[in-house]
TORVO-452282 format. One record per atom (N, C-alpha, C): x, y, z; residue number from 1. Coordinates in steps of 0.001 Angstrom, whole numbers. Layout:
BEGIN
<rec east="X" north="Y" up="Z" num="NUM"/>
...
***
This chain:
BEGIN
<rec east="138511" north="8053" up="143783" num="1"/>
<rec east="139922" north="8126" up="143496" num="1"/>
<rec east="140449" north="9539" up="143725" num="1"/>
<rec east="139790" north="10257" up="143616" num="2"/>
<rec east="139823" north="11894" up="143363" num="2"/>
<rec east="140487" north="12307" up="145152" num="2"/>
<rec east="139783" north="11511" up="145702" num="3"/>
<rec east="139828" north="11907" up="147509" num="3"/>
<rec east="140833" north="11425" up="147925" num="3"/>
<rec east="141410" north="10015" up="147520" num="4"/>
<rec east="142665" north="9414" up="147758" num="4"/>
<rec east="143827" north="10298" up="147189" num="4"/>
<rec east="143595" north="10819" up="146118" num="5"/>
<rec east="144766" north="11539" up="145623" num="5"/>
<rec east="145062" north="12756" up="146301" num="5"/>
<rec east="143765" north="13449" up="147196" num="6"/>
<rec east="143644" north="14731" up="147531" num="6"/>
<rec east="144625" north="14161" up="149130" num="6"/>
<rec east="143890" north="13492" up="149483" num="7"/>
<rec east="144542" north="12864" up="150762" num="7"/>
<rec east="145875" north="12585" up="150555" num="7"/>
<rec east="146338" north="11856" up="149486" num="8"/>
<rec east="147947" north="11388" up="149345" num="8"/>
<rec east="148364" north="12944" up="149491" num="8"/>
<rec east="148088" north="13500" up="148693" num="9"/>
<rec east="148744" north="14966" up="148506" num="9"/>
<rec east="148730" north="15920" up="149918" num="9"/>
<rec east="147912" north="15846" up="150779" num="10"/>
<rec east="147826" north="16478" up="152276" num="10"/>
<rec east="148623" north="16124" up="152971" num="10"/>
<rec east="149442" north="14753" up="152746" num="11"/>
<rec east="150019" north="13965" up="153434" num="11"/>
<rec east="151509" north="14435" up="153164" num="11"/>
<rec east="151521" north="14580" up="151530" num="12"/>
<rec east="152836" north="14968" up="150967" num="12"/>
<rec east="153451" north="15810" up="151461" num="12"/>
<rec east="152656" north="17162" up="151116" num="13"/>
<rec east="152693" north="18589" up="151807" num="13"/>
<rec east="152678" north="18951" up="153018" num="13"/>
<rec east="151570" north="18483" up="153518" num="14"/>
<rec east="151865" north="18938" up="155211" num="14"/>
<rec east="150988" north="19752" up="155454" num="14"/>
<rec east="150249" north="19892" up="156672" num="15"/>
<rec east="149438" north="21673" up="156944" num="15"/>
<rec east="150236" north="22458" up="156630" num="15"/>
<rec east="151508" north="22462" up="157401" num="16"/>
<rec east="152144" north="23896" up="157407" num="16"/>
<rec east="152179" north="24291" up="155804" num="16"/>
<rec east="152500" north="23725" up="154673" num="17"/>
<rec east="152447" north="23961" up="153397" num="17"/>
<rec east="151422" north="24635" up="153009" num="17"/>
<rec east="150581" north="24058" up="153554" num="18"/>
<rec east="149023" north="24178" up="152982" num="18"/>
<rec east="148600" north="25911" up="153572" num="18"/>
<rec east="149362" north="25823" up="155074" num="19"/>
<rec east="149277" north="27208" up="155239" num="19"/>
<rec east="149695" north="28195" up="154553" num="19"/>
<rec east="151271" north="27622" up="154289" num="20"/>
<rec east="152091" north="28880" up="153290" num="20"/>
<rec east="151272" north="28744" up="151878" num="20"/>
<rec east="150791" north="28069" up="151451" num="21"/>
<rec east="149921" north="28523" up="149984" num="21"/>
<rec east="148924" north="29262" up="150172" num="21"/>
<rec east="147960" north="29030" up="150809" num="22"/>
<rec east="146934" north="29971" up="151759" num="22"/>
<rec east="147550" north="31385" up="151529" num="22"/>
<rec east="147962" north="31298" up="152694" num="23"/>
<rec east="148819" north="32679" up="152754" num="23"/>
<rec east="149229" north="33743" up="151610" num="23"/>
<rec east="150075" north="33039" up="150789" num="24"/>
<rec east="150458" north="33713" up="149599" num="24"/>
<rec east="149818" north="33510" up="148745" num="24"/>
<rec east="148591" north="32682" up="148613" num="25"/>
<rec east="146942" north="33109" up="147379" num="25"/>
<rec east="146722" north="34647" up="147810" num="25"/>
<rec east="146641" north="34434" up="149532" num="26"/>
<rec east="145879" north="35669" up="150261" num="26"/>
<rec east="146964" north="37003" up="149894" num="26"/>
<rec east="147840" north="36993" up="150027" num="27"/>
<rec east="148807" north="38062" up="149839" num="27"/>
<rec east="148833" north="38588" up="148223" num="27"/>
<rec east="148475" north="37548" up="147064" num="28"/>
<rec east="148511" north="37849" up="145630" num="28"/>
<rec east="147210" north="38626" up="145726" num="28"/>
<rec east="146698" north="38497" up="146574" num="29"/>
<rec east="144869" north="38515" up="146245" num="29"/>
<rec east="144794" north="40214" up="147046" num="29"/>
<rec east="145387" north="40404" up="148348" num="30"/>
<rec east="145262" north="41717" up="148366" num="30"/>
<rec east="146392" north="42603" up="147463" num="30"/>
<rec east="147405" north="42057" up="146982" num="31"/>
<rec east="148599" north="42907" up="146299" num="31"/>
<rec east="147489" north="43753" up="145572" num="31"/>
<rec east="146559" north="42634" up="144205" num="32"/>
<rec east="145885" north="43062" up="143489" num="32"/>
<rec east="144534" north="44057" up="143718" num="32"/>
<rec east="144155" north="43518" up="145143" num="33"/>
<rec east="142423" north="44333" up="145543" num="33"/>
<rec east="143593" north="45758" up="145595" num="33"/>
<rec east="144200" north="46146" up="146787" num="34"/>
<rec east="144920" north="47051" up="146865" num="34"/>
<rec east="145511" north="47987" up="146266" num="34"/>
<rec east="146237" north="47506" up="144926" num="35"/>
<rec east="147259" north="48609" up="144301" num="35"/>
<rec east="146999" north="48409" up="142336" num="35"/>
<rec east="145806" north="47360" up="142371" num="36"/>
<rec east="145567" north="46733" up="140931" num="36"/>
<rec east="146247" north="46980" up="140210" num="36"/>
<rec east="147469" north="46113" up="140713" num="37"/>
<rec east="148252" north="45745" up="139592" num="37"/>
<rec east="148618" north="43963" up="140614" num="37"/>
<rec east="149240" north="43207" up="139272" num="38"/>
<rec east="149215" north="41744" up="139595" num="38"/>
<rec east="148692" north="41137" up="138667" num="38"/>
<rec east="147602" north="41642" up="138017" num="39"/>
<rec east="146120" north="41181" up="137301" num="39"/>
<rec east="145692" north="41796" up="136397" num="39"/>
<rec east="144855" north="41260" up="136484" num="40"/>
<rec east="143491" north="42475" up="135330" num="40"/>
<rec east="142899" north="43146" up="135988" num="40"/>
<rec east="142264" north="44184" up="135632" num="41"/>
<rec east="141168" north="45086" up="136515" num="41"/>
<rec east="139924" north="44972" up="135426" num="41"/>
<rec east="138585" north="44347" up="136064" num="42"/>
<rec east="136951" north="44870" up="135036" num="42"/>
<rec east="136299" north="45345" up="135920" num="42"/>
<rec east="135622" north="46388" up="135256" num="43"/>
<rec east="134929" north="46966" up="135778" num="43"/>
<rec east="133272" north="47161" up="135041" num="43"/>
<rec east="132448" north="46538" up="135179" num="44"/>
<rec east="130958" north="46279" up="134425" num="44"/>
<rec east="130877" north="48055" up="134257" num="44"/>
<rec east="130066" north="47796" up="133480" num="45"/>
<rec east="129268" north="48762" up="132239" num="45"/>
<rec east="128944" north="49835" up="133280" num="45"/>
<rec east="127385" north="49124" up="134435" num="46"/>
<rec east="127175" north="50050" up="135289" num="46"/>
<rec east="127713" north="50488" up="136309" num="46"/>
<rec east="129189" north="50330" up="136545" num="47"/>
<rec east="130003" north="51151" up="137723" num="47"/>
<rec east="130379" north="51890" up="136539" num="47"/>
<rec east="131076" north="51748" up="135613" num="48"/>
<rec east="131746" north="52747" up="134676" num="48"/>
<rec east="130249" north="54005" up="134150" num="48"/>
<rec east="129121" north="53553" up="133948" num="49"/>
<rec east="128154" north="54708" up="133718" num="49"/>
<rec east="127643" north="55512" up="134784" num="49"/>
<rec east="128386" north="54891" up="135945" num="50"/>
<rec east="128152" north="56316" up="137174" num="50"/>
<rec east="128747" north="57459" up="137306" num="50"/>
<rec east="130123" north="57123" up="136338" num="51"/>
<rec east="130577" north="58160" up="136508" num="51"/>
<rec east="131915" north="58113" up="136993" num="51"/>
<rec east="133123" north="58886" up="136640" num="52"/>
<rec east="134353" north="58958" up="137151" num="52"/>
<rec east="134480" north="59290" up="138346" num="52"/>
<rec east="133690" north="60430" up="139027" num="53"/>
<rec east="133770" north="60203" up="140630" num="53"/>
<rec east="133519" north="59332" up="141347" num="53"/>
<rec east="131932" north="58577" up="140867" num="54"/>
<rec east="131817" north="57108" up="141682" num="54"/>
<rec east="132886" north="56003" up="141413" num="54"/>
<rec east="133358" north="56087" up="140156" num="55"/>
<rec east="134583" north="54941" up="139963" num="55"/>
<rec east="135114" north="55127" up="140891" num="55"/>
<rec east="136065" north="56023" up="140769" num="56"/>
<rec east="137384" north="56711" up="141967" num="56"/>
<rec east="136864" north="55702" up="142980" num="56"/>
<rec east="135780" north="56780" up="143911" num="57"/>
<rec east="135430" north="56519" up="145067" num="57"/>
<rec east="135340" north="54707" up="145066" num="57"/>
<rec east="134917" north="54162" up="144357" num="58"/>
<rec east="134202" north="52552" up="144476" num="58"/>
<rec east="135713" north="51875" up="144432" num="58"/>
<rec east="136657" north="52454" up="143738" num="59"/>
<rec east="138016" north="51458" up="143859" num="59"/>
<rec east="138482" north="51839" up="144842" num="59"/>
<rec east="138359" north="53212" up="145355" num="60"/>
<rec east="138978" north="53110" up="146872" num="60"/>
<rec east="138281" north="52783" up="147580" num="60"/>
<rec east="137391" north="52102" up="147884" num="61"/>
<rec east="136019" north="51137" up="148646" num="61"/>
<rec east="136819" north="50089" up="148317" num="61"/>
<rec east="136975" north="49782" up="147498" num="62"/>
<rec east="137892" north="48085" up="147042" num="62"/>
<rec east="138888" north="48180" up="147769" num="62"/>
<rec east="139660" north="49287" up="147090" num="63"/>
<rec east="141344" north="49112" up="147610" num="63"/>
<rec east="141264" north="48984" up="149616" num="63"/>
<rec east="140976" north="49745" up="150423" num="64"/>
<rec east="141154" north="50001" up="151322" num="64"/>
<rec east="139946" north="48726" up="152047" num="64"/>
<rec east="139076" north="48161" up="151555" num="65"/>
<rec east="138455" north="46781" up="151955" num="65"/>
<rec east="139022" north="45647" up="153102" num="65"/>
<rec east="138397" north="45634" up="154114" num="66"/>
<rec east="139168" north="44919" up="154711" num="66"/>
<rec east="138282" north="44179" up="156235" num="66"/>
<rec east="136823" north="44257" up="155959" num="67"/>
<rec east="136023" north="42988" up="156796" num="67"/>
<rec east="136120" north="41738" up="156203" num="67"/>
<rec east="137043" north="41179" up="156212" num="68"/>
<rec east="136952" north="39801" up="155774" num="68"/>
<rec east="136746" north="38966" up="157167" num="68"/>
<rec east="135692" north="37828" up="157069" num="69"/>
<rec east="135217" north="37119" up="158181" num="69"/>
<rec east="135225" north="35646" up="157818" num="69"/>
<rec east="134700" north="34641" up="158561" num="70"/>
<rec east="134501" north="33430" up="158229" num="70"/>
<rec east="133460" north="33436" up="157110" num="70"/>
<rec east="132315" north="33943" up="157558" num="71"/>
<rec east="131180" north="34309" up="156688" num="71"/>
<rec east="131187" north="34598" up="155814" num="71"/>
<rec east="132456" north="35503" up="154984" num="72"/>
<rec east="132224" north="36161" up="153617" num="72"/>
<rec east="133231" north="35445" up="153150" num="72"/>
<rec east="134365" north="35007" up="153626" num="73"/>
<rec east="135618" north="34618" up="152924" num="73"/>
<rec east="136183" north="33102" up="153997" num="73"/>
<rec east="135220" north="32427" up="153521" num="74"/>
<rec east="135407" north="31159" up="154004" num="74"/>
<rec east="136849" north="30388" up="154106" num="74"/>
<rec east="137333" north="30650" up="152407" num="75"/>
<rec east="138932" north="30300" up="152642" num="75"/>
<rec east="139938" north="30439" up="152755" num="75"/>
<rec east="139644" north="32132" up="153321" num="76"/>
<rec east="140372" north="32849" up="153944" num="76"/>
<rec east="141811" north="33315" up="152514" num="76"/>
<rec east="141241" north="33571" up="151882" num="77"/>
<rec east="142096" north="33670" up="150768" num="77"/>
<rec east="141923" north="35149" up="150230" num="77"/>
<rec east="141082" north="35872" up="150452" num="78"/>
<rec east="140382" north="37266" up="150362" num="78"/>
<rec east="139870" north="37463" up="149038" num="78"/>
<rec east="139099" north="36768" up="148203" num="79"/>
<rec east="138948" north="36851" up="146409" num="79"/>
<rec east="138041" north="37683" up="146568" num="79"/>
<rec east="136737" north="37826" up="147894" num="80"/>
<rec east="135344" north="38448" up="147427" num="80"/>
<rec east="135371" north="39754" up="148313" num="80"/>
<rec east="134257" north="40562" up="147960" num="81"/>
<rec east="134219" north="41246" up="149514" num="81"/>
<rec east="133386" north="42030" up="148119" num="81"/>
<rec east="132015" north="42575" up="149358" num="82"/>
<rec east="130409" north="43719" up="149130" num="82"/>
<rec east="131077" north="44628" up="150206" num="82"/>
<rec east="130668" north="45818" up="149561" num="83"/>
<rec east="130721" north="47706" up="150395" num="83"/>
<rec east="129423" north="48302" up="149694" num="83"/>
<rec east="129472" north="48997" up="150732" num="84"/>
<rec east="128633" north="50028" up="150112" num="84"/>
<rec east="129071" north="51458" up="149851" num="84"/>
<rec east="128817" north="51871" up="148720" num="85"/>
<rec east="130009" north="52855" up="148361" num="85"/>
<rec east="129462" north="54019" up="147556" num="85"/>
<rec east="129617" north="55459" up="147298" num="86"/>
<rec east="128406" north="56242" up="146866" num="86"/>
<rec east="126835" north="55871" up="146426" num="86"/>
<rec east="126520" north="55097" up="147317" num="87"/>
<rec east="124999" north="54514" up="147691" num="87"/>
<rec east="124514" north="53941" up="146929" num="87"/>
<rec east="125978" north="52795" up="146281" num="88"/>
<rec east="125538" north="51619" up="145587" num="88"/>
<rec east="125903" north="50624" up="146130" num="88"/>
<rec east="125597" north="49685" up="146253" num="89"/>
<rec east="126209" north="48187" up="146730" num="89"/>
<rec east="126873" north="47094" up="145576" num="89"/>
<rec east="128324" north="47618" up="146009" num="90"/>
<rec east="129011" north="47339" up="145284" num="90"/>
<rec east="130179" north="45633" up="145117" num="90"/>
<rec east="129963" north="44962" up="144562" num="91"/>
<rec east="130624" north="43151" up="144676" num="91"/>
<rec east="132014" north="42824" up="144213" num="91"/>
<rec east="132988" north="42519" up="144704" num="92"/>
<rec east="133678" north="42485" up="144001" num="92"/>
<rec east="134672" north="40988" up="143936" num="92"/>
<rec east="135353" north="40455" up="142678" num="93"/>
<rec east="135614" north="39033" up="142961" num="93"/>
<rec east="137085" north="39353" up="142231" num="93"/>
<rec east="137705" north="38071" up="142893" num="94"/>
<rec east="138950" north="37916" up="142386" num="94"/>
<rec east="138816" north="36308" up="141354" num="94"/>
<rec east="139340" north="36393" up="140448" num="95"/>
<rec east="139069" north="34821" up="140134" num="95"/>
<rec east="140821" north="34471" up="139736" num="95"/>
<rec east="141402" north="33028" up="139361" num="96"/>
<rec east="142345" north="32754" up="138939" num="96"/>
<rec east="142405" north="31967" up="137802" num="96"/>
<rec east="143067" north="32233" up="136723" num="97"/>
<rec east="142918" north="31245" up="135110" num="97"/>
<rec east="144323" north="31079" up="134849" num="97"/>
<rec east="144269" north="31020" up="134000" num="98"/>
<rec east="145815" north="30548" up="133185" num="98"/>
<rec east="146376" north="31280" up="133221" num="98"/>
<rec east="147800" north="31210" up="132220" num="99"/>
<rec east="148522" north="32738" up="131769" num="99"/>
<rec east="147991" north="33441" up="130353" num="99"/>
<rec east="146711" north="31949" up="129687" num="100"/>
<rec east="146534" north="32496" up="128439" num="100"/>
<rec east="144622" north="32890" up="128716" num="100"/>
<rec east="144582" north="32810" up="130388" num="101"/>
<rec east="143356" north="33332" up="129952" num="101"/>
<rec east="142175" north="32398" up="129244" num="101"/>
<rec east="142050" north="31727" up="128893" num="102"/>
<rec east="141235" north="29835" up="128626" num="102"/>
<rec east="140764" north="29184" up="129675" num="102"/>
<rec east="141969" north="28741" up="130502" num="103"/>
<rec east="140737" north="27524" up="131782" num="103"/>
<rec east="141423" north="28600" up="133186" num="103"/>
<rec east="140685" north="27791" up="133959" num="104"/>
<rec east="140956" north="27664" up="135257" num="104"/>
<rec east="142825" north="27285" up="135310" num="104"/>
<rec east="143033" north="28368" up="136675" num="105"/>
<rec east="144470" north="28479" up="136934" num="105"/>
<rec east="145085" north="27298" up="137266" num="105"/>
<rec east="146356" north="26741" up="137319" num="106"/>
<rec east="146729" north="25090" up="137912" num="106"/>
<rec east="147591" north="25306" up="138981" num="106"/>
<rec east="147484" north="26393" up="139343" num="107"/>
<rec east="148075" north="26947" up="140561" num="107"/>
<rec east="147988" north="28488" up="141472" num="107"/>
<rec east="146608" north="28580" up="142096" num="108"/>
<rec east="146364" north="30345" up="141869" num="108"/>
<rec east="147973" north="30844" up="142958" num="108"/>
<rec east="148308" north="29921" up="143597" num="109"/>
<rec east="149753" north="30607" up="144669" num="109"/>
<rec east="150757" north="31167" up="143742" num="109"/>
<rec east="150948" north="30163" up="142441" num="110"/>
<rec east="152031" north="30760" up="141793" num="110"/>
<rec east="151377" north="31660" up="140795" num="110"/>
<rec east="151888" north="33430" up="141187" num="111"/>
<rec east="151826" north="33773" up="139952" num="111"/>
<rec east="152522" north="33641" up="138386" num="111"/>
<rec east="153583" north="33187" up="138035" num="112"/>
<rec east="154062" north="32620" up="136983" num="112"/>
<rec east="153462" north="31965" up="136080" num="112"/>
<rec east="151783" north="31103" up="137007" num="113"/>
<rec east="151152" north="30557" up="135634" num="113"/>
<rec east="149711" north="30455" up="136257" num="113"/>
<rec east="150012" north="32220" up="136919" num="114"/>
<rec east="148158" north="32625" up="136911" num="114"/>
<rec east="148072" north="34103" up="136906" num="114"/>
<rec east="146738" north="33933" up="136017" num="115"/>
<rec east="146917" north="35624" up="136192" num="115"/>
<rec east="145428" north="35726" up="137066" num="115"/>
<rec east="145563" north="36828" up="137777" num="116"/>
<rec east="144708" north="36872" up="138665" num="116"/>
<rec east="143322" north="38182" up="137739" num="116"/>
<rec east="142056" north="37881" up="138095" num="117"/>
<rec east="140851" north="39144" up="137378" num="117"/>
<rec east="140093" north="39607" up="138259" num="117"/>
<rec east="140319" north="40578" up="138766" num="118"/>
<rec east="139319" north="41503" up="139584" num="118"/>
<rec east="138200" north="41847" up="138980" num="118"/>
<rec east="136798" north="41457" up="139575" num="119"/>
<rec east="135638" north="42125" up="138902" num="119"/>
<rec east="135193" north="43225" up="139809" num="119"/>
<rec east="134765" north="44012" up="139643" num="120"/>
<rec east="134054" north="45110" up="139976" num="120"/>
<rec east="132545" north="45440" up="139571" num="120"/>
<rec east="131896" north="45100" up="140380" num="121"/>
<rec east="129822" north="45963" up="139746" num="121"/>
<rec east="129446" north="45747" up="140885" num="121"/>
<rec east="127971" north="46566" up="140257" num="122"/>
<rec east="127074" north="46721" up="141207" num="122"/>
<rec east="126287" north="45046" up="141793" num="122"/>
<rec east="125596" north="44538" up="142980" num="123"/>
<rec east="125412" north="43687" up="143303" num="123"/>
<rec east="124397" north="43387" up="142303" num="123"/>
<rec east="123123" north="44364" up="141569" num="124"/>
<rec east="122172" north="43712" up="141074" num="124"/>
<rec east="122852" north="43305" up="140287" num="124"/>
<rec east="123542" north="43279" up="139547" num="125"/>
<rec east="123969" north="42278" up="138265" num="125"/>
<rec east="124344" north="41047" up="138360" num="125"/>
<rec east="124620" north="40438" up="139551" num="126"/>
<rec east="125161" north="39131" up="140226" num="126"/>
<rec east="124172" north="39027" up="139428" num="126"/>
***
């Protein structure tokens, strides 16, 4: 039933729709990698115990990020992206939830009733 509804709804909308949501996930998603603001910003324990210079440096590794491929960002929406950055290998994710922060977002295109969370760490902690 789940597939019929997904299908009715493709049908509703249209590609081109489907593009413009795309699009403007992707555009919320660098506003935030970029200028962090939009969202939340975390940053794990061990990027923050490297030190304020490696911070700096590792968010401008984030901010200025920009190999996105089929391979890393499949839905072309830009949430993930790995650098390597004062000679750590560094992960970083975008996720989308509510406005209260509880479940999963019911719309990551609209920001009005998503807030977007940037994570930031090192890869071993995945």
């Amino acid at each position: 039933m789940s597939s019929e509804r997904e299908s009715y709804a493709s049908r509703q909308i249209g590609p081109r729709a489907d593009e413009q949501r795309q699009e403007r996930i992707r555009h919320l998603n660098d506003t935030l990698r970029r200028t962090m603001i939009g969202g939340q910003v975390l940053i794990s324990r061990s990027i923050e115990a490297l030190g304020l210079m490696a911070v700096s440096s590792i968010l401008d590794g984030v901010r200025q990020f920009d190999e996105f491929s089929s391979a890393n960002d499949p839905c072309d929406e830009h949430d993930f992206g790995a650098l390597t950055c004062s000679r750590h290998r560094v992960l970083w994710k975008i996720d989308y939830y509510d406005a209260q922060l509880e479940f999963g977002s019911p719309d990551p295109a609209n920001p009005d009733v998503t807030t977007r969370v940037i994570t930031i760490m090192l890869a071993s902690e995945y």
